[in-house]
C-alpha positions as CSV (number, residue, x, y, z in Angstrom):
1,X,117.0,136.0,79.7
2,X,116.5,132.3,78.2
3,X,118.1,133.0,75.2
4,X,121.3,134.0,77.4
5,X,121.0,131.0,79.8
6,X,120.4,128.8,77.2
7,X,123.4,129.6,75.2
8,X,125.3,129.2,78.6
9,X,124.2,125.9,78.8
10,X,125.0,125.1,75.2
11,X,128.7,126.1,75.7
12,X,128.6,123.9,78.8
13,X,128.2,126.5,81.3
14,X,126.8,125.6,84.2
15,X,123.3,127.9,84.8
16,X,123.5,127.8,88.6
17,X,126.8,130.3,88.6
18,X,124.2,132.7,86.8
19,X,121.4,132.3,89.6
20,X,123.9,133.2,92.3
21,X,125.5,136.2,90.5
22,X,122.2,137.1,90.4
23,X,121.0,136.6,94.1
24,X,124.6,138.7,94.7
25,X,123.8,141.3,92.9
26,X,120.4,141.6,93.7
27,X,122.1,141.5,97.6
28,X,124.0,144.2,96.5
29,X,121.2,146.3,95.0
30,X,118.9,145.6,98.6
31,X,122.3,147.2,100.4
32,X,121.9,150.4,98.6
33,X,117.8,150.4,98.2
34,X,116.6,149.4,101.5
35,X,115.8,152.7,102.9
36,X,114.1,153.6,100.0
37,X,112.0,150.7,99.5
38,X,111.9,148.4,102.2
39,X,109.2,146.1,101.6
40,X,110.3,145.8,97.7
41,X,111.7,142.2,98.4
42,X,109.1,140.1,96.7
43,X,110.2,141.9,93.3
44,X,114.1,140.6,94.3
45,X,112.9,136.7,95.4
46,X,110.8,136.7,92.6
47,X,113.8,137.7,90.0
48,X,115.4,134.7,91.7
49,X,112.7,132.8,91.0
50,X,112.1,133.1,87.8
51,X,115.5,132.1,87.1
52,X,115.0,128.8,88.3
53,X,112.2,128.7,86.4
54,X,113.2,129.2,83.2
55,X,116.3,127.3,83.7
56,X,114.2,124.7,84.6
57,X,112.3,124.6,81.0
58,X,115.7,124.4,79.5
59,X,116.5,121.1,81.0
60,X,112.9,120.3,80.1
61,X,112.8,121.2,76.6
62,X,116.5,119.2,75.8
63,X,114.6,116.1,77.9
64,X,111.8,116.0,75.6
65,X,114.0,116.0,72.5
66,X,116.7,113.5,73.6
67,X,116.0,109.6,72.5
68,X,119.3,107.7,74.3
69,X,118.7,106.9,77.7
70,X,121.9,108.9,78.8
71,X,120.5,111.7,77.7
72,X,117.4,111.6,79.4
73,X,118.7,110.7,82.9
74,X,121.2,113.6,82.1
75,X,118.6,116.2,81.5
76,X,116.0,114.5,83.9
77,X,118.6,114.7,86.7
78,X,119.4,118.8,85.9
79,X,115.7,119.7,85.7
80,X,115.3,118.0,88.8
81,X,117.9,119.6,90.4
82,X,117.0,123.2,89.6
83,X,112.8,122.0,90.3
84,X,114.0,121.4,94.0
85,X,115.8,124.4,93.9
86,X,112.6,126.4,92.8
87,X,110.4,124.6,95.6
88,X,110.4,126.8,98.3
89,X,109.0,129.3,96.4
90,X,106.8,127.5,94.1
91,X,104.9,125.3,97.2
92,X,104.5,128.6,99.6
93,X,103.0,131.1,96.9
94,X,101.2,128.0,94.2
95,X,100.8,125.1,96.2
96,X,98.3,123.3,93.8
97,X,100.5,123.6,90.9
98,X,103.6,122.8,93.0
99,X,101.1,119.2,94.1
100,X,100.6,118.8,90.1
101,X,104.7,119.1,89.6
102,X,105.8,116.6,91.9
103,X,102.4,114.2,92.8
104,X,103.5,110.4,93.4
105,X,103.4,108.1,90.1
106,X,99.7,107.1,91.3
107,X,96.6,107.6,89.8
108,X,94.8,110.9,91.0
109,X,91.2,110.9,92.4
110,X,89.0,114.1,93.5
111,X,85.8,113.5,94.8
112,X,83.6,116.9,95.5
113,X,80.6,115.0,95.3
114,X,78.8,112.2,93.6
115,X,78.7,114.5,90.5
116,X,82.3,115.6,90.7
117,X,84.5,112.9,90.6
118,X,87.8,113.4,88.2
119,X,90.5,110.9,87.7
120,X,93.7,112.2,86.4
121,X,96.8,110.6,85.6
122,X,99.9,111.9,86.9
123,X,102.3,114.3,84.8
124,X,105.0,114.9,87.1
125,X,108.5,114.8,87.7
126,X,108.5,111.4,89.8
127,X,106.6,109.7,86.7
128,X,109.5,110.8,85.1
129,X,111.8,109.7,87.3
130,X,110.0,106.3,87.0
131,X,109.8,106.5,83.2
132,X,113.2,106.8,82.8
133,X,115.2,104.7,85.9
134,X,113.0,101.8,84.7
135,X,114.5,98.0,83.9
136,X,111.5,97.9,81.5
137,X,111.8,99.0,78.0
138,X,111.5,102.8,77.5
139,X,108.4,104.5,76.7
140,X,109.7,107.5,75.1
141,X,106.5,108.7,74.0
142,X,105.5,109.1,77.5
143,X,108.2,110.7,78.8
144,X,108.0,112.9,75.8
145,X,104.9,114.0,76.4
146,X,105.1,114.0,80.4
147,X,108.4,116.2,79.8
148,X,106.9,118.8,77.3
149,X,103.2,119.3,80.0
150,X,106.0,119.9,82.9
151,X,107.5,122.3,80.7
152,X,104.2,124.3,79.6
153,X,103.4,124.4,83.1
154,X,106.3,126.0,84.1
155,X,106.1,128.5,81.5
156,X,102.8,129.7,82.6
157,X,104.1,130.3,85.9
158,X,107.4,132.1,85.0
159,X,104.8,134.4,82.9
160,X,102.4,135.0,85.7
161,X,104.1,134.9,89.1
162,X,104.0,137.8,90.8
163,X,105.1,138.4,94.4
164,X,105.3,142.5,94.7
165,X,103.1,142.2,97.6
166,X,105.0,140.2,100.0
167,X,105.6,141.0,103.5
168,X,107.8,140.2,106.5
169,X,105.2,137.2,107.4
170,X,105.0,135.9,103.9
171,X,109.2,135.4,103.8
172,X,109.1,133.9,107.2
173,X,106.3,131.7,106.5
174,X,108.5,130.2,103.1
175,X,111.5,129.8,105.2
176,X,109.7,127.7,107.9
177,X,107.8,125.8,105.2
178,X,110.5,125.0,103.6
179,X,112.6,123.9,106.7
180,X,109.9,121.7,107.6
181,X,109.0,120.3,104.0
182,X,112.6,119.2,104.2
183,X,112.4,117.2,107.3
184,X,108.8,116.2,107.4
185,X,108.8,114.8,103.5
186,X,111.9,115.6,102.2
187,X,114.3,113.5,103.5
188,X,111.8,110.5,103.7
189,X,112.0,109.8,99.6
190,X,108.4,110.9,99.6
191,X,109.0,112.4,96.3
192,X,112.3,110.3,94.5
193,X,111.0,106.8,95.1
194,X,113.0,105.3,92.6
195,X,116.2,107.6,93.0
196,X,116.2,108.1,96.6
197,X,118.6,110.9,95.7
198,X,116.5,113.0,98.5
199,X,120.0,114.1,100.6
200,X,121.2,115.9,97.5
201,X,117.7,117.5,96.5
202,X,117.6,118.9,99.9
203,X,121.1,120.5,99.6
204,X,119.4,122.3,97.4
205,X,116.7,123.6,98.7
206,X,119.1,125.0,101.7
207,X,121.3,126.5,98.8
208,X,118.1,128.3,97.9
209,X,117.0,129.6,101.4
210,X,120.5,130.5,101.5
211,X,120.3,132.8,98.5
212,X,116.9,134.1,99.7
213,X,119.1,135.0,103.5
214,X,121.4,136.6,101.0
215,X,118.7,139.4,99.5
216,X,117.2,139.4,103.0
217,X,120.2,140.8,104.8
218,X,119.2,144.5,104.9
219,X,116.2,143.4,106.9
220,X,118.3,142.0,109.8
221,X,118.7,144.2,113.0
222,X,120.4,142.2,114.5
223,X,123.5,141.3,112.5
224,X,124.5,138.4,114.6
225,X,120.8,136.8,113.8
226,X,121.9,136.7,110.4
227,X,124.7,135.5,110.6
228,X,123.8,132.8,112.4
229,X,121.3,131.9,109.9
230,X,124.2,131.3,107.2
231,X,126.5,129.4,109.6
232,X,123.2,127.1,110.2
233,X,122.3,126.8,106.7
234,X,126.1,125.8,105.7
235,X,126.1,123.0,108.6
236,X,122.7,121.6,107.1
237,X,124.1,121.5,104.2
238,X,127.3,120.0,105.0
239,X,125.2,117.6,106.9
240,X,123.8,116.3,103.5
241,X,127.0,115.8,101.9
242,X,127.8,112.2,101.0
243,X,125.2,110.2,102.8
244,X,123.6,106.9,102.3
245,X,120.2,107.6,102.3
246,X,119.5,104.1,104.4
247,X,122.1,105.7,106.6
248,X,121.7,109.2,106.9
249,X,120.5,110.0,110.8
250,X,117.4,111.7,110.6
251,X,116.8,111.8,114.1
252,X,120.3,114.1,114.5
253,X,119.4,116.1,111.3
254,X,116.1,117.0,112.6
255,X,117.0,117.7,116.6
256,X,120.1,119.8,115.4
257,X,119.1,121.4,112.3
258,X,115.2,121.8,111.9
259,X,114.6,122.4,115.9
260,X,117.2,124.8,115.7
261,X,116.2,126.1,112.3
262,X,112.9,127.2,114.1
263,X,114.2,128.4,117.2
264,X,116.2,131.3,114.7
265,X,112.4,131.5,113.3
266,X,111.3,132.8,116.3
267,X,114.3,135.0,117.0
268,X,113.6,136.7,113.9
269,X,109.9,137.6,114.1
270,X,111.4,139.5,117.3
271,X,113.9,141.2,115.2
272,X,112.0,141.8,112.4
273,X,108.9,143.4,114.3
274,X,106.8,140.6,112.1
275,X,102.9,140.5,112.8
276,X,101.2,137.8,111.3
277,X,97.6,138.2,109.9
278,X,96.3,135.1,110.9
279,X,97.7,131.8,111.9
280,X,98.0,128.5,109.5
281,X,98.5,124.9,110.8
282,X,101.6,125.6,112.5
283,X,101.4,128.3,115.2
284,X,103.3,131.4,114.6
285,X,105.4,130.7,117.6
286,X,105.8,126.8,117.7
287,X,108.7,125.8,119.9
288,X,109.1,122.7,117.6
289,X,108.2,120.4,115.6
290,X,107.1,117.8,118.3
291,X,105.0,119.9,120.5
292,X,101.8,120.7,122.3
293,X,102.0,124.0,120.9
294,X,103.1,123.2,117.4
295,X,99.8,123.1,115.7
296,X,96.8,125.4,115.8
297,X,94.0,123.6,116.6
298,X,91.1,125.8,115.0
299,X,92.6,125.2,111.2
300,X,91.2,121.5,112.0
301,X,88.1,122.6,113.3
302,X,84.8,124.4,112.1
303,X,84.6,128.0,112.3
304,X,81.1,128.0,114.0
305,X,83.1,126.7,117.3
306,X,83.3,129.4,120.1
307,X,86.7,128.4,120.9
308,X,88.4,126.1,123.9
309,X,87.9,126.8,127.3
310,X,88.4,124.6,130.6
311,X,84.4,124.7,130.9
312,X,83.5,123.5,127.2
313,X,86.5,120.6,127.5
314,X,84.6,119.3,130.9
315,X,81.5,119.2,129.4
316,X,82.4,117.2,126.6
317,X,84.4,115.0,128.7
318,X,80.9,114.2,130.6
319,X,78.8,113.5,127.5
320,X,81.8,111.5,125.7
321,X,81.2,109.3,129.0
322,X,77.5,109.2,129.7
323,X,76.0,106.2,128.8
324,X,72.5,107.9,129.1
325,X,72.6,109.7,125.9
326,X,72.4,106.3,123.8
327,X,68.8,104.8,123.2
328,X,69.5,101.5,125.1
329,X,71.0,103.4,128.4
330,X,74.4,100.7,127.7
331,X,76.9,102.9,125.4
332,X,78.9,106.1,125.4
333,X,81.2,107.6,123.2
334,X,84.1,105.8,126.2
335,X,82.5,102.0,125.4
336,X,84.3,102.0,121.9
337,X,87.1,104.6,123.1
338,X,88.6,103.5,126.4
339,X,91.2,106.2,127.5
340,X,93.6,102.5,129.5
341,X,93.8,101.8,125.5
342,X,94.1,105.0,124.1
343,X,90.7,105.5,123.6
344,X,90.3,102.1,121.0
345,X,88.4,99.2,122.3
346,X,91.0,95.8,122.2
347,X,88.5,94.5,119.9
348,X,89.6,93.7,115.9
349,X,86.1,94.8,115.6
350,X,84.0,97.3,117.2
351,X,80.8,95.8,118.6
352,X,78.1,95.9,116.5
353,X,80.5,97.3,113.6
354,X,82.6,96.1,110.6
355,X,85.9,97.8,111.2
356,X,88.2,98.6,114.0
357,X,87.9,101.1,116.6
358,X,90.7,103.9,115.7
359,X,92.4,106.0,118.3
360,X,91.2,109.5,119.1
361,X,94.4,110.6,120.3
362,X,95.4,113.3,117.7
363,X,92.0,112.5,116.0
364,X,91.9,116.1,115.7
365,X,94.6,116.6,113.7
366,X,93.4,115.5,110.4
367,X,90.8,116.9,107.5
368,X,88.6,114.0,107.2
369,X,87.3,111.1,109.9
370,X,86.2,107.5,109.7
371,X,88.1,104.8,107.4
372,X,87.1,105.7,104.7
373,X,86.9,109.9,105.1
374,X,83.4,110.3,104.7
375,X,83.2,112.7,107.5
376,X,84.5,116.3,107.2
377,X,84.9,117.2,111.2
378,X,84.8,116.0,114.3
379,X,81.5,116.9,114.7
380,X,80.1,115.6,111.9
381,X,81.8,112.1,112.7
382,X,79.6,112.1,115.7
383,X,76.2,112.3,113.8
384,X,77.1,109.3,112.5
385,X,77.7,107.4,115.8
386,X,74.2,109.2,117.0
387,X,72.5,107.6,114.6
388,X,74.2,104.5,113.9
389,X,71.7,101.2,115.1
390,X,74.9,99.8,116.6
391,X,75.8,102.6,118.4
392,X,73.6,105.1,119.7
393,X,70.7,104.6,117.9
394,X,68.9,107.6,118.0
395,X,68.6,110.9,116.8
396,X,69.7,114.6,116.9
397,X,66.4,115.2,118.3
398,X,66.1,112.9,121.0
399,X,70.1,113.5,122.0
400,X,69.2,117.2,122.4
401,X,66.3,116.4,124.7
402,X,68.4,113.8,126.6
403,X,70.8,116.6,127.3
404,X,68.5,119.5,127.7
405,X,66.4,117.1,130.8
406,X,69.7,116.5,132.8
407,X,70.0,120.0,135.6
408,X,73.9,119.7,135.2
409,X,74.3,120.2,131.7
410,X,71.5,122.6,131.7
411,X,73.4,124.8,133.8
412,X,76.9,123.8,131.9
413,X,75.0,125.4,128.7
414,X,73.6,128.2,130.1
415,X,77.2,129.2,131.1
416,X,79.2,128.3,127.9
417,X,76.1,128.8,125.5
418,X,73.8,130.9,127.0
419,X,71.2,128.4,126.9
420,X,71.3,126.6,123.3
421,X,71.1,123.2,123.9
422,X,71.5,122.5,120.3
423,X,72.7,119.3,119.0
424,X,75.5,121.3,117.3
425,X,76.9,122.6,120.4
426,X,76.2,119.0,122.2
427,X,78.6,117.3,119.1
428,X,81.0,120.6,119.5
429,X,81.6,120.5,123.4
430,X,82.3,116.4,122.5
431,X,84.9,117.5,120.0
432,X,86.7,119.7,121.7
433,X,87.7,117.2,124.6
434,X,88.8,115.0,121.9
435,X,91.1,118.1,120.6
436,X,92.4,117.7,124.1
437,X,94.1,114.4,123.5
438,X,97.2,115.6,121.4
439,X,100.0,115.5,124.5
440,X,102.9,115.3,122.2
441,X,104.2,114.2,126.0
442,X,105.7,110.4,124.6
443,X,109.5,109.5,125.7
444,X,110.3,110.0,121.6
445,X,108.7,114.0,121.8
446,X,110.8,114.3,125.2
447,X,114.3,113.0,123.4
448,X,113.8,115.0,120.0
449,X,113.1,118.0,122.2
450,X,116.1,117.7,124.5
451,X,113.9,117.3,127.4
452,X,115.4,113.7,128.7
453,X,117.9,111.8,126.9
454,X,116.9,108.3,127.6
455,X,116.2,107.3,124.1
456,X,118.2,103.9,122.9
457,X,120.4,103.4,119.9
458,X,118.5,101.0,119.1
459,X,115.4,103.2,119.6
460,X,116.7,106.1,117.6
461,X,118.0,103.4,114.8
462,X,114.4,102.6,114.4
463,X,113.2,106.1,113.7
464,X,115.7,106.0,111.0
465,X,114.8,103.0,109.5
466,X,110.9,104.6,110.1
467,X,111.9,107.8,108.4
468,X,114.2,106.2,105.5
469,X,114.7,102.4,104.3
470,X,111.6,101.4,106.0
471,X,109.3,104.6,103.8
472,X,107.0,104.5,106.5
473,X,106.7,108.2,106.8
474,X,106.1,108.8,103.0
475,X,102.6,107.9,104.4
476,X,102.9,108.5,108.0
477,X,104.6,112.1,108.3
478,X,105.6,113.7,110.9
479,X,105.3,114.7,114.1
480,X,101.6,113.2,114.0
481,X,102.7,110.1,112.1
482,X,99.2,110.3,110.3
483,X,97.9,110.9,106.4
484,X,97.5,114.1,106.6
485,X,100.1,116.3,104.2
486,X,102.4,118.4,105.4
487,X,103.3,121.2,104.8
488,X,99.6,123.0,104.3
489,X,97.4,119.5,106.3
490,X,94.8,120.3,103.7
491,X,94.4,116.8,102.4
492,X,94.3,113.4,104.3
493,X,95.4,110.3,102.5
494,X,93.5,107.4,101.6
495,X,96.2,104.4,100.9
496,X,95.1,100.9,99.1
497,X,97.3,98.7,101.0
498,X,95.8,95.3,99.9
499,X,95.0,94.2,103.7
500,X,93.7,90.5,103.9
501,X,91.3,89.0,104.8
502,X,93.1,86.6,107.2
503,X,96.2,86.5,108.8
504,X,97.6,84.7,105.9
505,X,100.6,84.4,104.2
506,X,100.1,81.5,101.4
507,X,96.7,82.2,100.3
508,X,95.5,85.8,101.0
509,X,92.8,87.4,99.3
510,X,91.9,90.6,100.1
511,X,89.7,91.5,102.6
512,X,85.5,92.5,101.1
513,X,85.6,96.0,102.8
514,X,85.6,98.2,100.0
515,X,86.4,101.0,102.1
516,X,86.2,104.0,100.3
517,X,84.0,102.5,97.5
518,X,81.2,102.0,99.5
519,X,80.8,106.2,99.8
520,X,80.7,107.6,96.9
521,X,80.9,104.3,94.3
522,X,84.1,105.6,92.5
523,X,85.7,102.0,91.4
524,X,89.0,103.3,91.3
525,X,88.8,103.6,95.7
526,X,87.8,100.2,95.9
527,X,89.9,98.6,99.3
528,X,91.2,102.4,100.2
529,X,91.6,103.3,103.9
530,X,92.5,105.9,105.6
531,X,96.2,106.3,107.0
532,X,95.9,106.9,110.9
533,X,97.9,107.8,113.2
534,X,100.6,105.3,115.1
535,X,100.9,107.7,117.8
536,X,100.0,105.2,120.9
537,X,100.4,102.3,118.7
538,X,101.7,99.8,121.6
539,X,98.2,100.4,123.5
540,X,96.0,100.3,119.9
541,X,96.2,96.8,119.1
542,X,94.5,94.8,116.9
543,X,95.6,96.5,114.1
544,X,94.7,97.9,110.4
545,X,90.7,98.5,109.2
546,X,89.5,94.9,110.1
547,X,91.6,94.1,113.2
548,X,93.5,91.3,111.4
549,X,97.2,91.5,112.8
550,X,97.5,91.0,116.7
551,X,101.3,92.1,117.1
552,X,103.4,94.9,115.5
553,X,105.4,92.1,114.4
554,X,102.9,91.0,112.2
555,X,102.2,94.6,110.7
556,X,106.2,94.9,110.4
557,X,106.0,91.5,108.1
558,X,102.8,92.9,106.5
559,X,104.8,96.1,105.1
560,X,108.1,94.2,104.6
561,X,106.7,91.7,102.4
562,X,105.0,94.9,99.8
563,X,101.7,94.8,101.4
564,X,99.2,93.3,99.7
565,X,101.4,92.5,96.9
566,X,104.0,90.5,98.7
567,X,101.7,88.2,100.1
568,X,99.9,87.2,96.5
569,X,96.8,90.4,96.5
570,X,97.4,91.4,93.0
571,X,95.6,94.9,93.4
572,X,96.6,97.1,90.3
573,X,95.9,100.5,92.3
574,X,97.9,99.6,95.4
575,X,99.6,102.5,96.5
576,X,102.0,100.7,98.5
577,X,105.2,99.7,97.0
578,X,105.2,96.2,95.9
579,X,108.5,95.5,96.2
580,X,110.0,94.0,99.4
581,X,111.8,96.6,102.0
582,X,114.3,94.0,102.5
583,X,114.7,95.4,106.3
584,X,117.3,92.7,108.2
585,X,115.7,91.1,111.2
586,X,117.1,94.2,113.4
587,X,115.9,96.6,111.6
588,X,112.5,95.0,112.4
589,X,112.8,95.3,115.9
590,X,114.5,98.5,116.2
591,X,111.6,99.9,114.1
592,X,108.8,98.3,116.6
593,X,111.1,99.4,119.7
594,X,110.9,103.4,117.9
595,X,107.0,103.1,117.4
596,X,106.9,101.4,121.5
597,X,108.2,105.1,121.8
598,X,105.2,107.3,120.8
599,X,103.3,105.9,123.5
600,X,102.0,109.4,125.3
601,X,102.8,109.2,129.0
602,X,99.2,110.3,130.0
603,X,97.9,107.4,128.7
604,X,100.2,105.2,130.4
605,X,99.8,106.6,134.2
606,X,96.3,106.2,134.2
């Protein structure tokens, strides 16, 4: 088959007529082979997929052999094009080598453990993207090189992908990834920083689920279902065409297309008779993307837990209150976490601490906890503050025997626990109120969800500018506006923004938190944070890890400027952009008036 495309391409053909002849006739084939082998669809997506693939290489192997710069955008912009057309496939069944193939153009840093810590450069199609659409002389040695490792990677995934065993659940499960990979990163510029040419790459992934809808037909009951599907999947598409990507309305694209993508999601699990063997992040049957029932809370927690309950919630709500279980008698969980403030404190520094009290509104909804991630859970977080001098200043011990000498939470245990007062369950029945606080109930959840319509323009403009010019979400992503990484929310981000010291413009230097540093001593983290949320971000402030900027206005200026960067930090691992945003003075305020709307309305009637 490469030989075949490869000559195609050579005469000028164009390889992407031979993928859809091939997704037709393999449409055709599934017409006449359903009732004999109904579940044989992996064998037909994979065909598909491969396809790609190999194209793919093509491009890859005419990149690395091309010296003039024409050439290598040229080839660069095909492989590309066929890589996003391969991603719905390649994320959902090998999402680590799908992470390797289009990581960021930073410097890559896993630490298991003080003993296993590996830094990696990237090899990936944005650090060609970078290479290439550079001002700065070429480095074609580089690309070269970067080129030919994409290429060998590929091939060993065209050689041992096989997908024979998929099910109903597994197609549905790539569809909705996909739809929400598009929305939640894809149309940000998350991955084509330099480019931006994110519309178009996501026409492309649509012309892919298309394809897939195509050799999925048999498996339609309902006819109508289907055919709704295509007439959806054209208007997305046609809803790409031709935008600005400063322009494009992100807020439209994602309340007509995406909410409406998953509403035929959950249609076809009906129509399909689907069953599901277990549930990821994303409920089975999430109404949305910006809901209280969009995300399952037990992938974020530990699997000891014995699960939520109206009892276990109102016990934690009472310890996260009671003073009593600190060594002085004077602090509770609620003394750094006031609920009027969304559960932060007012203060740029916690008392007794050297960084800022974060929000635990959708606290829950992350893989790792403090500033600088050194805690795995929720209820590990809370050993810390046990035994913290500043805080609680005590023990496991002595918090267990704190507990187990009050008569109302010795008879709240011996219902939910049977008994074991054990500082596990004490730290679990904590946690789980704090899984409460994840309303998704903000005027912004109620507009996107068709609830009210009282959002602005101005108000919407500023989600756009959020989601697009303003490349806030390539950090933040939605619906939690948080570091943690759609589509899987395996991995939570740590950023190095250069944050100063002092609110100062004309000689910053960067503030002496190390932040991550300071865990596991790996000098490539030194100054990196965590990304939190900015859910509830009008009631949070001061604001970033020391408390430094008083207004969002400030923060606004902060990011506009480059970060660290633009303000004379010259931090040669800043993640951040360096280059100004350029937003216009409205911009600005649209984009503060948007993040005004995030503010939950629980936390506002209180």
């Amino acid at each position: 088959m490469i030989k075949r495309l490869k000559k195609q391409i050579e005469k000028g053909g164009y390889v992407y007529i031979s993928l859809f002849i091939l997704s037709i006739t393999s449409c055709n084939q599934i017409k006449k082979e359903t009732k004999e082998a109904p579940l044989n669809l992996g064998k037909k997506l994979q065909e598909n997929y491969i396809a790609k693939i190999i194209t793919c290489q093509i491009y890859l192997d005419s990149l690395s052999k091309s010296n003039s710069k024409q050439d290598l955008k040229k080839h660069y912009l095909s492989a590309r094009r066929i890589f996003k057309q391969a991603e719905p496939m390649m994320a959902f069944i090998d999402a680590e080598n799908y992470k390797f193939l289009n990581a960021p153009n930073i410097l890559k840093i896993e630490e298991e453990d003080a003993t296993n810590i590996k830094i990696m450069s990237p090899k990936s199609f944005q650090v060609l993207e970078e290479s290439i659409y550079t001002e700065e002389p070429l480095d074609t040695t580089k690309i070269k090189e970067t080129s030919k490792l994409i290429y060998h990677r590929l091939r060993l995934l065209e050689k041992n992908t096989r997908i024979n065993y998929f099910k109903e659940h597994h197609i549905l499960w790539l569809l909705r990834d996909a739809v929400l990979r598009v929305s939640q990163t894809g149309i940000t510029g998350f991955d084509s920083p330099v480019l931006e040419q994110s519309l178009s790459e996501a026409q492309e992934v649509y012309t892919t689920l298309k394809e897939y809808l195509h050799i999925l037909e048999g498996e339609f009951k309902d006819k109508e279902l289907y055919n709704n599907w295509i007439a959806e999947f054209n208007a997305t598409i046609k809803s790409l065409e031709n935008k600005n990507f400063n322009s494009f309305d992100r807020y439209s694209f994602i309340k007509n297309h995406t909410h409406k993508q998953i509403e035929l999601f959950n249609e076809t699990i009906l129509d399909w008779d689907a069953k599901f063997p277990f549930t990821l992040a994303i409920e089975n049957n999430a109404p949305s993307l910006f809901s209280e029932q969009t995300f399952n809370p037990k992938y974020f927690s530990d699997n000891r837990n014995i699960g939520f309950s109206k009892d276990i919630v109102a016990l934690g709500k009472n310890l996260f209150n009671d003073k009593k279980l600190s060594k002085e008698g004077t602090m509770s969980c609620a003394t750094c976490h006031n609920k009027a403030k969304a559960f932060t404190d007012g203060l740029p520094k916690a008392k007794g601490q050297s960084r800022n009290s974060p929000t635990l509104t959708y606290a829950s909804l992350q893989q790792s906890f403090f500033y600088d991630n050194r805690a795995g859970s929720l209820e590990g977080q809370i050993v810390s503050v046990v035994k913290n001098d500043s805080e609680f200043h005590t023990d496991l011990n002595t918090l267990k025997t704190a507990v187990a000498e009050n008569p109302k939470y010795k008879q709240q245990f011996d219902s939910i626990f049977k008994g074991k007062i054990t500082d596990y369950n004490i730290r679990n029945a904590i946690a789980e109120y704090i899984r409460t606080l994840n309303t998704f109930s903000s005027k912004f959840d109620k507009n996107i969800n068709n609830i009210e319509t009282t959002l602005t323009p101005k108000e919407i403009n500023g989600f756009n500018v959020f989601m697009g010019k303003g490349k806030c979400a390539t950090c933040h992503f939605a619906p939690v506006f948080n570091g943690t990484v759609p589509t899987l929310y395996k991995d939570t981000e740590l950023e190095l923004l250069g944050v100063p010291l002092k609110n100062d413009t004309i000689n910053a230097i960067v503030d002496t938190d190390l932040g991550r540093f300071n865990v596991l001593k790996t000098k490539e983290r030194k100054h990196f944070f965590k990304t939190p949320t900015i859910r509830n971000i009008d009631l949070t402030a001061p604001y970033m890890h020391n408390g430094i900027y008083t207004t969002l206005e400030e923060v606004v200026d902060f990011y506009n400027r480059g970060g660290g960067a633009g303000i004379g930090i010259d931090l040669e691992l800043q993640t951040l952009p360096p280059t100004p945003l350029n937003l216009t003075d409205t911009e600005k305020e649209d984009l503060i008036l948007f993040m005004k709307t995030l503010t939950d309305q629980t936390f506002i009637t209180l």
